[in-house]
N, C-alpha and C positions, 0 to 999 in steps of 0.2 A: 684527700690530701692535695696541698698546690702543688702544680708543676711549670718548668717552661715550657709551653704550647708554641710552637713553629708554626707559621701561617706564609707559608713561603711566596704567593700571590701577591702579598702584602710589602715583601721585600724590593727597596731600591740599588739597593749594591753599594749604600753608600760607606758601608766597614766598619761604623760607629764602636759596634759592638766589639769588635776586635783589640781594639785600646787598653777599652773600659774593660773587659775582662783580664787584658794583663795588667793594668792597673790595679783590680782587685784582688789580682793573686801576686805581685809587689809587696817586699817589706814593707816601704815608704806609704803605699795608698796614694800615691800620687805621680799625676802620669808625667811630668820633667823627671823628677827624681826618679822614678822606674826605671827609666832610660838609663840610669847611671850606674845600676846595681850589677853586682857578678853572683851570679850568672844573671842575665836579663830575663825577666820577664816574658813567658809571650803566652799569648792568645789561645784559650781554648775551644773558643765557635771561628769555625772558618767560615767565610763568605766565597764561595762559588760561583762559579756561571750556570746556567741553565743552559738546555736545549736552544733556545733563541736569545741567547747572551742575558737573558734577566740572572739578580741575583737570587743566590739560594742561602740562608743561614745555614750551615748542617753543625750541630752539636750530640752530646751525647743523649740517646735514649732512654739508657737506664732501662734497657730490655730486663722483662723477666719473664723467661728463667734468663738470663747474659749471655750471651756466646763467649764475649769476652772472657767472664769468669771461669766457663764450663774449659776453654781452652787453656789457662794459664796451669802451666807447670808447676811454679812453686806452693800454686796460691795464692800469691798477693794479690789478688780481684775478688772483693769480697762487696756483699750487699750491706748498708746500715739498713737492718729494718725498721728504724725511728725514722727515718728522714727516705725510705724507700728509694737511697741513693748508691749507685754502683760505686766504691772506690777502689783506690790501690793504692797498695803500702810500699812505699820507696825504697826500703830495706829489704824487704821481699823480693822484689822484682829482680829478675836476672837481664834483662833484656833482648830476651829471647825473639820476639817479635811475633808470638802464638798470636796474641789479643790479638794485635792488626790485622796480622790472615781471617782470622773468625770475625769482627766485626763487620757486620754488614753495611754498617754507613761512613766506614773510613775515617773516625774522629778520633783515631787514636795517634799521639805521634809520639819520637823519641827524641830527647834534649834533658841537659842538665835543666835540674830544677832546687829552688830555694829550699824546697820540703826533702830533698834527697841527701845523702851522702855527699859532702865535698867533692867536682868530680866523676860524683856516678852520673852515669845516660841511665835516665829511666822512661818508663812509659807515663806518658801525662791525656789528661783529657779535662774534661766538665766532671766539676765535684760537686753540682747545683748551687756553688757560693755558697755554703753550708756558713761559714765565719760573717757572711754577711748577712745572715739567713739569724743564728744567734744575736746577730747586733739588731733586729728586727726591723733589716734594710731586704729590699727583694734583691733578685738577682741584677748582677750589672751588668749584662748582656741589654735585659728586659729595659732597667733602668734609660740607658741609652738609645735604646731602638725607637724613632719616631715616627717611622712609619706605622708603627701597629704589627710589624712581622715575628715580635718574639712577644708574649705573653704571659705573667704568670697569677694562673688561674688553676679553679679545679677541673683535671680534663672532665669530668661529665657534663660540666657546664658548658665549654668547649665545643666539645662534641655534639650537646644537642643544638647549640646552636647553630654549625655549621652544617646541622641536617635540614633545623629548619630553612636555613638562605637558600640548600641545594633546593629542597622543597618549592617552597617559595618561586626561582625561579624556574624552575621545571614545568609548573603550574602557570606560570605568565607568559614563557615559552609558548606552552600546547597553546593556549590561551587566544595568543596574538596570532599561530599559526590557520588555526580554525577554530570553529565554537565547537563547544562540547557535543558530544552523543544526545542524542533525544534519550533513550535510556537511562545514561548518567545523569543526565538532568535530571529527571524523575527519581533515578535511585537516590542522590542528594538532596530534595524535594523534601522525599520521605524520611531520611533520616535529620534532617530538619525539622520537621513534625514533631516527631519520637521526640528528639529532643528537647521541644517545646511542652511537648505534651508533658513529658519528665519532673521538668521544675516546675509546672505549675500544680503539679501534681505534691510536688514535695513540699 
């Protein structure tokens, strides 16, 4: 299943993403008129600072098992298992502030919202753009991000590739530092062979 993949390396700080996701959660779908709505719009990926001031996207996880959910009092933090998306029901929520304490990436906030109660503060975060996700648009975090720092892909693919880059340069690393072992030599030699030997065999 797709997901938004954070590559926060990749991040320039420049907020793109902050707009465009309140623009996607907007009556209007358009970021003038967003501006205009009551309650306003706003932003469910924050951009942060890093340790040495780069930027960071932080949005929701969509942990499972959720802390969020495991925290929340009434309930209203529930999983869709179709779209293996954490949400919360605006009617439900008391705004109690459990979710925030229990989140461990701090992407929860509280503010009126267009999906709540006239009025009501509820707890808001990343709903994966599911309504954009239906219109078979990706997310608009993703949409907007040009640098490459938001993603959406399937994590395993993700994943292995950013094993093979570690890989990769781990290996040009050692590489450039010294030459390899006589041993390893040899032992990669051999399994070279095998290998060769293998398909020709097959």
């Amino acid at each position: 299943m797709k997901s938004v993949i954070v590559h926060p390396e990749r991040c320039v700080g420049c907020m793109q993403c902050m707009p465009a996701c309140a623009t996607a959660h907007s009556e209007a779908k358009d970021m003038f008129l967003a501006t205009l709505e009551d309650p306003r719009p706003r932003p469910r990926v924050h951009v942060g600072a890093g340790p040495a001031g780069e930027g960071f996207p932080n949005r929701c996880r969509h942990c499972d098992p959720a802390p969020c959910a495991l925290a929340c009092l009434p309930g209203a933090i529930l999983r869709d298992t179709e779209t293996d998306t954490v949400l919360i029901d605006p009617d439900l929520c008391i705004n109690c502030a459990s979710c925030a304490m229990a989140c461990p990436f701090g992407v929860i906030r509280y503010h009126d919202d267009r999906t709540a109660p006239p009025g009501k503060v509820v707890a808001v975060k990343c709903d994966n753009c599911l309504e954009r996700l239906g219109q078979g648009l990706i997310p608009a975090c993703v949409e907007a991000c040009q640098s490459g720092a938001l993603t959406y892909e399937e994590s395993d693919q993700a994943l292995k590739r950013q094993t093979d880059q570690v890989a990769a340069s781990t290996v040009a690393a050692a590489g450039a530092a010294r030459p390899a072992a006589p041993g390893f030599e040899l032992m990669m030699a051999v399994k070279r062979a095998t290998k060769e030997t293998n398909r020709t065999r097959a």
